[in-house]
C-alpha positions in Angstrom: 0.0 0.0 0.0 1.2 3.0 -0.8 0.8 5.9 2.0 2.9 8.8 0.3 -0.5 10.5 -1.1 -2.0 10.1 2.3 1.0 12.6 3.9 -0.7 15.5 5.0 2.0 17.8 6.3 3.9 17.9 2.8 3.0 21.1 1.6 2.2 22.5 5.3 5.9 22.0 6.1 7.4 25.3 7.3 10.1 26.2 9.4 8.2 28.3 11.7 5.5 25.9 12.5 5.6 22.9 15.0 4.3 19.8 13.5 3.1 16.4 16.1 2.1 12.8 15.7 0.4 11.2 17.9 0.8 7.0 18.0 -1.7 5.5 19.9 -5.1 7.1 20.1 -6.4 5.8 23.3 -7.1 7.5 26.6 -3.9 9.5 26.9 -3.2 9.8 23.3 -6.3 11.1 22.6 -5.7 13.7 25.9 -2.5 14.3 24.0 -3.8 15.4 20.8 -6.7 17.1 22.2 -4.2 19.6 24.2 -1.8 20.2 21.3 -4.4 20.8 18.8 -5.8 23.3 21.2 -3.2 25.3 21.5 -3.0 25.3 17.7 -0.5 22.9 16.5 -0.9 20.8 13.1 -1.3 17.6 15.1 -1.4 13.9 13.1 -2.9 11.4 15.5 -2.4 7.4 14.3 -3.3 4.4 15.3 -3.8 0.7 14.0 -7.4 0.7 15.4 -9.2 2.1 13.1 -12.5 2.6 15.6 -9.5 4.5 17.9 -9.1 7.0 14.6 -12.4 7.4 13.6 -13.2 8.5 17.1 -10.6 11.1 16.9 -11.5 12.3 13.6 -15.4 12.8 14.9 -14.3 15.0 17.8 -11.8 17.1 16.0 -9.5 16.3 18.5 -6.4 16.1 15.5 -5.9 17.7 11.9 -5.5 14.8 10.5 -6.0 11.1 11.3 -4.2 7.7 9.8 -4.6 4.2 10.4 -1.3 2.5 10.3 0.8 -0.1 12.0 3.6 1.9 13.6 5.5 -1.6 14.0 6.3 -1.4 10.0 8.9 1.1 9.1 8.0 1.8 6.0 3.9 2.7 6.6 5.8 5.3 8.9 7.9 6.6 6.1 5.3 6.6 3.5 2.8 8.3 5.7 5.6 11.4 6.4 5.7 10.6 10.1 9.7 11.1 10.1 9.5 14.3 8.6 7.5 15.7 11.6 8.9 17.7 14.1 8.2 15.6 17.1 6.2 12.0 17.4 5.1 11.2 20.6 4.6 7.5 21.1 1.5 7.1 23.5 1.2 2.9 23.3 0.1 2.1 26.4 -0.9 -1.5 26.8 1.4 -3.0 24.8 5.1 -2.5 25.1 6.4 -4.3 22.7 4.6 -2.3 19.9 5.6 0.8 21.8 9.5 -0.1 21.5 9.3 -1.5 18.2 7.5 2.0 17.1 10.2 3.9 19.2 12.8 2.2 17.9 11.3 2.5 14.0 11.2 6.6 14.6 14.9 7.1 16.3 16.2 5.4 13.1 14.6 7.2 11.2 15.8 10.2 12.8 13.1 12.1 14.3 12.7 13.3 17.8 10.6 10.8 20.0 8.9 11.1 22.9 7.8 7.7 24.4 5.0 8.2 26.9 2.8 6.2 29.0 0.6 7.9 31.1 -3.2 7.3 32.8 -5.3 9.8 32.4 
């Protein structure tokens, strides 16, 4: 599958503007990209659930929403994710998917944050 046309921050890219994903749309991930988007940052919220991204996208709680498996490297670079500014990684229940999905995005060369957190 090819994800490239589905990258929604390549013509919002600007060096002036701050640009998240969110991986893992559950309790805290969704708290996550309610906040930034709130304070008006161009906010990407995934996850592999795609009832977890459809809820998101029906409460405008991101700019943009993508289903995805964070586990495969290359969803990750055809959806645009490493040319973010910042991912935060918000898999709570299941670690290995979270350290797989940190581990895809530091070789990649972003700038992860890896958070679990109970809201």
């Amino acid at each position: 599958m090819n994800l490239s046309s589905l990258n929604p921050f390549c013509s919002l890219r600007r060096e002036d503007s701050r640009q998240f994903a969110v991986i893992g749309l559950g309790r805290f991930g969704r708290a996550v990209c309610s906040s930034l988007h709130s304070l008006g940052y161009e906010v990407l919220g995934v996850d592999v659930n795609k009832k977890n991204v459809c809820q998101v996208a029906n409460e405008h709680l991101a700019t943009h929403t993508l289903q995805l498996d964070s586990t495969d490297p290359t969803a990750l670079k055809e959806a645009g994710i490493f040319e973010l500014h910042t991912v935060i990684v918000a898999i709570g229940n299941f670690l290995e998917e979270s350290v797989i999905t940190t581990l895809n995005l530091k070789e990649g060369g972003g700038s992860v944050c890896r958070c679990q957190g109970v809201l």
